[in-house]
Short mmCIF file of the C-alpha atoms (twelve columns), coordinates in Angstrom:
data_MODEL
# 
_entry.id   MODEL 
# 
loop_
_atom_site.group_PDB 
_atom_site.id 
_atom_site.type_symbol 
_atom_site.label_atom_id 
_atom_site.label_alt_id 
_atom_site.label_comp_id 
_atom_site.label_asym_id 
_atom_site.label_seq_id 
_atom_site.Cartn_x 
_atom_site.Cartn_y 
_atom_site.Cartn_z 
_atom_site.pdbx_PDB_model_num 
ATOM 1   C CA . UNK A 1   4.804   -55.484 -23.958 1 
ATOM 2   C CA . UNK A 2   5.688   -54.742 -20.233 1 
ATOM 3   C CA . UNK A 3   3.998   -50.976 -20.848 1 
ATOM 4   C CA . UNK A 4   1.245   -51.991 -22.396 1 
ATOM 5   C CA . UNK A 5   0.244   -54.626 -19.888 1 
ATOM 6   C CA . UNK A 6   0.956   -52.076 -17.182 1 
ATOM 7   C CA . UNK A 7   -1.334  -49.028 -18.806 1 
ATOM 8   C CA . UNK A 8   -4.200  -51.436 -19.015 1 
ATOM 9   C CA . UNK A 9   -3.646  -52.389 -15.467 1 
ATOM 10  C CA . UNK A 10  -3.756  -48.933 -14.227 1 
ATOM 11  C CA . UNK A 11  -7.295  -48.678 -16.360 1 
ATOM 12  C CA . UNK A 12  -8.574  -51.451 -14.668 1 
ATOM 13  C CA . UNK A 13  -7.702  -50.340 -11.718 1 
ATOM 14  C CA . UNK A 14  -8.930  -46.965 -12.487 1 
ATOM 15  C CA . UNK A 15  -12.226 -48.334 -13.728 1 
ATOM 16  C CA . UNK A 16  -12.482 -50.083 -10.362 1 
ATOM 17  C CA . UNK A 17  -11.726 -47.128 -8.910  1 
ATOM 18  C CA . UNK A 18  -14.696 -44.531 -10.452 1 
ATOM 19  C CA . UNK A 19  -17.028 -47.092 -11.763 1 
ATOM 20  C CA . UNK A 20  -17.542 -49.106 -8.748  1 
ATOM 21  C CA . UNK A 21  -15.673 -47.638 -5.663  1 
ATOM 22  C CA . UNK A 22  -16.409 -43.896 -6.061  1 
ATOM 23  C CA . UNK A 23  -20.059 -44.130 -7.772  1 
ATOM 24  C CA . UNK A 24  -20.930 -46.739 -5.225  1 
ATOM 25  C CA . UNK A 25  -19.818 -44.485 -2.777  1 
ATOM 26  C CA . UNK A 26  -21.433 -41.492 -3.533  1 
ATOM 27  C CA . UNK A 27  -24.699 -43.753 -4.372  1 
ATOM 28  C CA . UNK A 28  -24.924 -44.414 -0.409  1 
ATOM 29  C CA . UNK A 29  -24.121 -41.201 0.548   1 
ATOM 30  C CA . UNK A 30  -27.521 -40.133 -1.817  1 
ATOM 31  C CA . UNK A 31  -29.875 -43.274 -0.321  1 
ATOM 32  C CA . UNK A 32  -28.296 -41.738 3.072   1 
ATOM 33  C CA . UNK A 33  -29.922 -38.382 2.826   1 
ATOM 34  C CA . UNK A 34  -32.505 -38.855 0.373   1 
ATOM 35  C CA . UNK A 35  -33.522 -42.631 0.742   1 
ATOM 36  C CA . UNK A 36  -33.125 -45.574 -1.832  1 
ATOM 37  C CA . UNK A 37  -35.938 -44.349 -4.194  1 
ATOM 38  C CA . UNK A 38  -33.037 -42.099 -5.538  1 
ATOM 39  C CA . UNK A 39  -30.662 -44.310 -6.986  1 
ATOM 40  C CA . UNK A 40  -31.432 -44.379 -10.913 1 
ATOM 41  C CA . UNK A 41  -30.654 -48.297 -11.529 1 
ATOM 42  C CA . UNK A 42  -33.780 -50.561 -10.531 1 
ATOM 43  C CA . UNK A 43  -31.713 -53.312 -9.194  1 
ATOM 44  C CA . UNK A 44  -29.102 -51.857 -7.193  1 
ATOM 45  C CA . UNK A 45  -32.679 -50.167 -5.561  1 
ATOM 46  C CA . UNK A 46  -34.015 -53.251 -4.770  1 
ATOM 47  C CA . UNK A 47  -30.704 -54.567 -3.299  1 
ATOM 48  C CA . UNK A 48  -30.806 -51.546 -1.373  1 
ATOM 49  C CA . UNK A 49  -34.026 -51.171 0.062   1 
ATOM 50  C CA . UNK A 50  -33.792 -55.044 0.380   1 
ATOM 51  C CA . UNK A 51  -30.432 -55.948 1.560   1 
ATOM 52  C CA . UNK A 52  -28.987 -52.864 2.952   1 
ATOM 53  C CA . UNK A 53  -26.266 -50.731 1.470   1 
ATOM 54  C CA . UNK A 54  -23.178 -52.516 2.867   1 
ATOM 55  C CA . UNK A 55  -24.369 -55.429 0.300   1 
ATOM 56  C CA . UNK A 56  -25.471 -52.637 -2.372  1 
ATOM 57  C CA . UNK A 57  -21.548 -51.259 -2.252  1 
ATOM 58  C CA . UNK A 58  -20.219 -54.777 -2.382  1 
ATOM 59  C CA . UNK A 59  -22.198 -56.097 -5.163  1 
ATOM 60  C CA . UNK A 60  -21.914 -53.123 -7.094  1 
ATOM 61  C CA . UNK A 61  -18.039 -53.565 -6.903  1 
ATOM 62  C CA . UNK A 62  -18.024 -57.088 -7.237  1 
ATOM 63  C CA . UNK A 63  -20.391 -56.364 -10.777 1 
ATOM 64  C CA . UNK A 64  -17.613 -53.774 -11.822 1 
ATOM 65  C CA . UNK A 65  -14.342 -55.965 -11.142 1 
ATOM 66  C CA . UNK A 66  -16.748 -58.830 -13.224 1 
ATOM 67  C CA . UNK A 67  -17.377 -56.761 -16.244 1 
ATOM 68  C CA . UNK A 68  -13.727 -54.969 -16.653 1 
ATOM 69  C CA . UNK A 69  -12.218 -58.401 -15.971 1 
ATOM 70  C CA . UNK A 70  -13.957 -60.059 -18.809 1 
ATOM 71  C CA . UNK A 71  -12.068 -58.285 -21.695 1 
ATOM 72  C CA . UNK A 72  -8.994  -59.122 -19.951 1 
ATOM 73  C CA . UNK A 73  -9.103  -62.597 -20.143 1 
ATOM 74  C CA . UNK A 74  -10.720 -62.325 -23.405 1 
ATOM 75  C CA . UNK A 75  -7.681  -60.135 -24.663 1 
ATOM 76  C CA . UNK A 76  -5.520  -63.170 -23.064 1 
ATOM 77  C CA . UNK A 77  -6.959  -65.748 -24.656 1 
ATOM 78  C CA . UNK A 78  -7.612  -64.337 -28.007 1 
ATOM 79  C CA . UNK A 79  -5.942  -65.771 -30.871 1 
ATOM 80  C CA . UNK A 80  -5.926  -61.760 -32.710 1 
ATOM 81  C CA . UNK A 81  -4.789  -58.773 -30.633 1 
ATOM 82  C CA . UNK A 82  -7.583  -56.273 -28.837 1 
ATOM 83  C CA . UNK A 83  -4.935  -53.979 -27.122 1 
ATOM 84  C CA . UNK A 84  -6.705  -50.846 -28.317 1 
ATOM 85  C CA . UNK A 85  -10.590 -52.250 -27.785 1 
ATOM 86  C CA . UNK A 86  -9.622  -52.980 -24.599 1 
ATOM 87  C CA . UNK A 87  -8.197  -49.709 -23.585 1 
ATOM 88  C CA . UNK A 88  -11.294 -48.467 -24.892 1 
ATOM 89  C CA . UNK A 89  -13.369 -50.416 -23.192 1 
ATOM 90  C CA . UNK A 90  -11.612 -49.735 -19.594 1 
ATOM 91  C CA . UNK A 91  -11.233 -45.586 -20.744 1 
ATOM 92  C CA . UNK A 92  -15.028 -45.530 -21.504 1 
ATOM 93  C CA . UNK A 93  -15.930 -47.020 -17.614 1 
ATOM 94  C CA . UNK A 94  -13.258 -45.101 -16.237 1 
ATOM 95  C CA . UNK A 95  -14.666 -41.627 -17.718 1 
ATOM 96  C CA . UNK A 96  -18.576 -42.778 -16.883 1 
ATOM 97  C CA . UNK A 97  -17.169 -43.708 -13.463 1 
ATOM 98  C CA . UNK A 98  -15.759 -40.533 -12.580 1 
ATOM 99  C CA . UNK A 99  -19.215 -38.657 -13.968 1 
ATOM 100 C CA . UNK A 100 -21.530 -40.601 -12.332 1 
ATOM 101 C CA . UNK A 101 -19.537 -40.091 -8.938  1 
ATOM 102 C CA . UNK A 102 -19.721 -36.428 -9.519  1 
ATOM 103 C CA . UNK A 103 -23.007 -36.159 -10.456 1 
ATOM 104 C CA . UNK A 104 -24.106 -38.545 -7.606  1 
ATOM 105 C CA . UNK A 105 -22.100 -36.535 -5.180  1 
ATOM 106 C CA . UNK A 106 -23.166 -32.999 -6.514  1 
ATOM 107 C CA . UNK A 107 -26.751 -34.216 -5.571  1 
ATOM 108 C CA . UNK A 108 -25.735 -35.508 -2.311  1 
ATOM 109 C CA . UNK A 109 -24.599 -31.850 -1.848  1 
ATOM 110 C CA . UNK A 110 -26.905 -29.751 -3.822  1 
ATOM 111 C CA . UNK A 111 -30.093 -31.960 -4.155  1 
ATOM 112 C CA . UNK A 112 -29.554 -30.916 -7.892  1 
ATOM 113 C CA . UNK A 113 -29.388 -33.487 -10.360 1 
ATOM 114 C CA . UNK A 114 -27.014 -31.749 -12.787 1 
ATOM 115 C CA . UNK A 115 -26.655 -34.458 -15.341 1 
ATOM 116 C CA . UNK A 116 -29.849 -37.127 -15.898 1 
ATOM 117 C CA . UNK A 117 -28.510 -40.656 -15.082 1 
ATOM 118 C CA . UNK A 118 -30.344 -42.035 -18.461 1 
ATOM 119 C CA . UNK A 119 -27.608 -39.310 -20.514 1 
ATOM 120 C CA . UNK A 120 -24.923 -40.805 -18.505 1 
ATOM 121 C CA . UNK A 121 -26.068 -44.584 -18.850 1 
ATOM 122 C CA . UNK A 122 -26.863 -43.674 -23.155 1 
ATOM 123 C CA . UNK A 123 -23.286 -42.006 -23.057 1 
ATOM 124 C CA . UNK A 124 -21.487 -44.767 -21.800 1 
ATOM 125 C CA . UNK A 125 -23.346 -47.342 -23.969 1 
ATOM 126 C CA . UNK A 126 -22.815 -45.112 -27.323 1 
ATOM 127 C CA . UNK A 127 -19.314 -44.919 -25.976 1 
ATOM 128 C CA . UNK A 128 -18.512 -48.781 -25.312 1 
ATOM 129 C CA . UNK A 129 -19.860 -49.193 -28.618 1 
ATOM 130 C CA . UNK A 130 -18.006 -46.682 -30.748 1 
ATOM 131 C CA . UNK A 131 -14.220 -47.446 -29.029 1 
ATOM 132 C CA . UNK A 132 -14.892 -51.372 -29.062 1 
ATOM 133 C CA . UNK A 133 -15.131 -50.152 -33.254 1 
ATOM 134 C CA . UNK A 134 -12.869 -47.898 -33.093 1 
ATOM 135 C CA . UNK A 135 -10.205 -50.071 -31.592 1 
ATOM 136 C CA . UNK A 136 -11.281 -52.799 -33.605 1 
ATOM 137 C CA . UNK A 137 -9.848  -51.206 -36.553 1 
ATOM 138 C CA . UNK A 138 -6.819  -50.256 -34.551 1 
ATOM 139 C CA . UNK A 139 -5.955  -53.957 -34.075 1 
ATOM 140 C CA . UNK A 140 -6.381  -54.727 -37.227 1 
ATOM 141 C CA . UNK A 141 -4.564  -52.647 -38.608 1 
ATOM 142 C CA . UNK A 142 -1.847  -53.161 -36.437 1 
ATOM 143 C CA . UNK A 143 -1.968  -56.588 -37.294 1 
ATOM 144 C CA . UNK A 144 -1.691  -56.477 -40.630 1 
ATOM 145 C CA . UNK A 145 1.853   -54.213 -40.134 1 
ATOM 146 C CA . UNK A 146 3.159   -57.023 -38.458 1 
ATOM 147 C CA . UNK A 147 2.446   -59.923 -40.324 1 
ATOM 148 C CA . UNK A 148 5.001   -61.366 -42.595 1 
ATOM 149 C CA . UNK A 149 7.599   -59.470 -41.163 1 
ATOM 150 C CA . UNK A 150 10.967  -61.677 -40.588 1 
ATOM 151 C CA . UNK A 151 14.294  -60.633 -39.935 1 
ATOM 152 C CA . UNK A 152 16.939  -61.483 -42.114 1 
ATOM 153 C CA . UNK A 153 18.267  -63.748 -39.021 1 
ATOM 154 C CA . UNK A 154 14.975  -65.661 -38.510 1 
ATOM 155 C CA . UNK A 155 15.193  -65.518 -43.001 1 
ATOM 156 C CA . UNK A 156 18.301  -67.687 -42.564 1 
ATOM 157 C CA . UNK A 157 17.191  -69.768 -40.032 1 
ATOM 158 C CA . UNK A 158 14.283  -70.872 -41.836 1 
ATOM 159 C CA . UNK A 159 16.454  -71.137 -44.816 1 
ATOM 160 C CA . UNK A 160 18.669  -73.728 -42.762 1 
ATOM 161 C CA . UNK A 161 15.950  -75.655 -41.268 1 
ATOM 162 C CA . UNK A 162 14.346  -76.483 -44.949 1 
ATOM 163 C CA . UNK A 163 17.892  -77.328 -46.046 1 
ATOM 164 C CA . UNK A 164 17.899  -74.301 -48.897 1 
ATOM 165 C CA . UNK A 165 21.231  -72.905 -49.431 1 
# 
């Protein structure tokens, strides 16, 4: 249980890490050379032509730690398991992360936009979609291996408690 809590740690962290940190990141560097009419998403232009880019960084991670958080807690307080949908989840902004930052720095460096933002933004949404199914299935499967099984021990115990022989 310890491992499994610790691998989707390190996702979340990860997540953190390329979704909001490093894609934030490289987003200011673009607004720095190109201006804020660059960035693809409509709000995080408004905060930045608005608010500044300090704020634009900050909310973006604040949005990030929000969104990866919620299946978390949702994992924790769910009555089935959603290990695998919630690796999934945390893989697919961990992977979108790390693309975005590249592509965001590559045009920082290049003034080439190698990959459009909309195929990154449909990529990740396909992808959420399809591993939140995918691991769906997981769980459930791996729910159904372990549900009536008892050990002989706990067999006897229960045995005991009824007063069965």
């Amino acid at each position: 249980m310890l491992k499994k809590l610790k691998l989707q740690l390190l996702l979340f962290a990860l997540g953190i890490l390329t979704f909001g940190f490093l894609d934030g990141f490289t987003a200011i560097l673009m607004i720095d050379k190109y201006g804020p009419m660059v960035e693809f998403n409509p709000l995080f232009r408004h905060i930045a032509i608005n608010y500044g880019k300090i704020e634009l960084f900050t909310f973006k991670n604040v949005v990030v730690f929000m969104v990866l958080l919620t299946p978390l807690l949702l994992q924790k307080y769910s009555r089935e398991p959603m290990y695998w949908t919630v690796n999934g989840f945390l893989s697919v902004f961990t992977v979108s992360g790390a693309i975005a930052a590249i592509d965001n720095y590559l045009l920082f460096k290049n003034g080439l936009v190698y990959i459009d933002p909309r195929l990154v933004l449909g990529m990740t949404l396909v992808s959420v979609v399809f591993v939140i199914q995918l691991g769906d299935i997981a769980d459930r499967k791996e729910s159904k291996d372990n549900r009536f099984k008892i050990s002989d021990e706990e067999w006897s115990n229960i045995k005991g408690d009824m007063g069965y022989p």
